[in-house]
C-alpha positions as CSV (number, residue, x, y, z in Angstrom):
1,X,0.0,0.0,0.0
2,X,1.7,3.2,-1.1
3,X,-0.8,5.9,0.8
4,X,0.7,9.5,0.2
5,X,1.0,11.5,3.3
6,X,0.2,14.5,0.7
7,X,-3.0,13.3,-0.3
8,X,-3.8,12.3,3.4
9,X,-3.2,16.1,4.0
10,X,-4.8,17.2,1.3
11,X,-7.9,15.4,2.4
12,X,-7.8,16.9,6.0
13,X,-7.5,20.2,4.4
14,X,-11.0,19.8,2.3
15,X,-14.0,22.0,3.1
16,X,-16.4,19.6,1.5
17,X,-16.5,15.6,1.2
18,X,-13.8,15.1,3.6
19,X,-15.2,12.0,5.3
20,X,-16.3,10.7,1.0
21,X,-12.8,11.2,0.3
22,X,-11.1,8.7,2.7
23,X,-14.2,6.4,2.2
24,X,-13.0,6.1,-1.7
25,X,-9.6,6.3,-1.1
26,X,-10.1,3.3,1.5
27,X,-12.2,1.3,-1.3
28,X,-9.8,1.9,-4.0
29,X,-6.8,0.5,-1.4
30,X,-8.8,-2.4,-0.8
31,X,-9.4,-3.4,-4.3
32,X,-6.1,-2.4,-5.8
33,X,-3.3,-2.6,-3.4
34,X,-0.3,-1.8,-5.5
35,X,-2.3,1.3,-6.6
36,X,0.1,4.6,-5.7
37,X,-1.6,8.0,-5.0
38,X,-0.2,11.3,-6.0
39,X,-1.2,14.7,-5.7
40,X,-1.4,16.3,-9.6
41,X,-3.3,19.1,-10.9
42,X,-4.0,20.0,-7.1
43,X,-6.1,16.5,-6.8
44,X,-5.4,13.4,-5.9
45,X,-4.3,10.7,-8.6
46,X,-3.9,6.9,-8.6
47,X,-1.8,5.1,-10.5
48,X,-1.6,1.7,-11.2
49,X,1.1,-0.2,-12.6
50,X,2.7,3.1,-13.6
51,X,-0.4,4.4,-15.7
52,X,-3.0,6.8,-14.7
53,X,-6.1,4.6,-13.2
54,X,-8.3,7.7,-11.8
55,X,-8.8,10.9,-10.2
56,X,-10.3,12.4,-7.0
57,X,-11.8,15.9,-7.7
58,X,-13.9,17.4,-4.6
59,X,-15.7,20.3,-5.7
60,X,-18.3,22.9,-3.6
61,X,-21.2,21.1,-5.1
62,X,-20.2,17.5,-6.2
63,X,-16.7,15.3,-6.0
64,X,-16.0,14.0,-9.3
65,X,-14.4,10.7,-9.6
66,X,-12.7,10.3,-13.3
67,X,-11.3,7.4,-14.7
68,X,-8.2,8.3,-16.6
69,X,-9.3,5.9,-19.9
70,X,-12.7,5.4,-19.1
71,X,-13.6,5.9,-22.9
72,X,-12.8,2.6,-22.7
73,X,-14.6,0.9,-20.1
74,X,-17.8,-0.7,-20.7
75,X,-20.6,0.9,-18.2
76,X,-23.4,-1.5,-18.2
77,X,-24.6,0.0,-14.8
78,X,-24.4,3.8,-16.8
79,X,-22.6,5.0,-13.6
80,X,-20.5,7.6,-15.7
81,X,-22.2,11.0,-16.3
82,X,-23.8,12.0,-19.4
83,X,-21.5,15.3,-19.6
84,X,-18.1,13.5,-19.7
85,X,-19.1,11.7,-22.8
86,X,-17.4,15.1,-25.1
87,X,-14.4,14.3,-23.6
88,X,-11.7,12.3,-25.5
89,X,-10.4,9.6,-22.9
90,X,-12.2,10.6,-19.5
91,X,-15.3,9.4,-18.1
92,X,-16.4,10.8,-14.6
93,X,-18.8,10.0,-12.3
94,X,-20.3,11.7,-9.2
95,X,-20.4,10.5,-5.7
96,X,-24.0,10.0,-4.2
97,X,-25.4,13.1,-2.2
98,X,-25.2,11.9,1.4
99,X,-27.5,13.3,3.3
100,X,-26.8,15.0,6.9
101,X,-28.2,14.3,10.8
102,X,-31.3,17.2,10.1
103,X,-32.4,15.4,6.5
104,X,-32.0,12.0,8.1
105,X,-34.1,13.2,11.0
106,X,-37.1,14.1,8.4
107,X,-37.1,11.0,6.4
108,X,-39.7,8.0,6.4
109,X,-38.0,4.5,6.7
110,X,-39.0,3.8,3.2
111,X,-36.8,7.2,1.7
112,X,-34.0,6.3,4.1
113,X,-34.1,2.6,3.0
114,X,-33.5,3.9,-0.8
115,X,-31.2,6.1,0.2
116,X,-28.9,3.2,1.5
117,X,-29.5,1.4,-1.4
118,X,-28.6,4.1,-3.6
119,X,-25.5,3.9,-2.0
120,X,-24.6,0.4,-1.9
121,X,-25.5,0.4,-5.5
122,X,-23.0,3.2,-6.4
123,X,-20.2,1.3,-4.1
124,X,-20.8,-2.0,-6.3
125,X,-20.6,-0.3,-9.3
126,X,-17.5,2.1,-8.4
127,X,-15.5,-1.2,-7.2
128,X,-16.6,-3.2,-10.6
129,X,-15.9,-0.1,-13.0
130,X,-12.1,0.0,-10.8
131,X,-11.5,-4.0,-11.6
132,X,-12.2,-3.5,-15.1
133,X,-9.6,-0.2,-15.1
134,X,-7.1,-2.3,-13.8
135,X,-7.7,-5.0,-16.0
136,X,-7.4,-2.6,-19.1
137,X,-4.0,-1.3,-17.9
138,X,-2.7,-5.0,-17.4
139,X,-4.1,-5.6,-20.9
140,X,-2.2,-2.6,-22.0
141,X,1.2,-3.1,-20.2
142,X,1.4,-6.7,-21.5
């Protein structure tokens, strides 16, 4: 595991989806050990057997995850947005709204029950559209 004490401080230093970063950066650790994180463009990066693999990008309104040749990628679960389809390589998607402790207060069971499976079903597809990234790099480095 090659965690960067640059991105771990980079993290701590975030305004907005602090606690969504480390959740991702623990997912992506767990599936792809050997990945190495970087800080580039002022964001974090992961590599993975020396190519780009994907991006971290926390903005005020949403936290972008890209996937460096996600052109590439087949996204049965159509996880990636609609807007990153111009560019030439990238695809992105964005993380799940997570609600806070007030809008969790004023939910029914049934909305906080989709809620939870909004998110498990962006976790499954985030950790299956990462296997197949890695796959494509070890298809491209052989």
């Amino acid at each position: 595991m090659q965690q960067s004490e640059y991105v771990s401080q980079y993290i701590f230093n975030q305004e907005y989806y602090q606690n969504e970063l480390f959740y991702l950066r623990k997912l992506i650790f767990e599936k792809l050990p050997t990945v190495k994180e970087s800080i580039k463009w002022k964001i974090p990066f992961y590599d993975y057997q020396n190519r780009p693999l994907l991006f971290l990008n926390p903005k005020k309104h949403n936290l972008i995850i890209g996937f460096m040749d996600g052109v590439h990628l087949k996204d049965e679960e159509n996880i990636f947005s609609t807007d990153s389809l111009s560019l030439k390589r990238i695809r992105h998607l964005y993380f799940p709204p997570i609600l806070d402790e007030y809008d969790l207060e004023n939910l029914s069971e049934e909305e906080i029950k989709f809620q939870n499976e909004e998110f498990e079903f962006f976790e499954q597809s985030f950790c299956k559209m990462l296997q197949k990234a890695a796959i494509f790099i070890e298809n491209k480095n052989s």
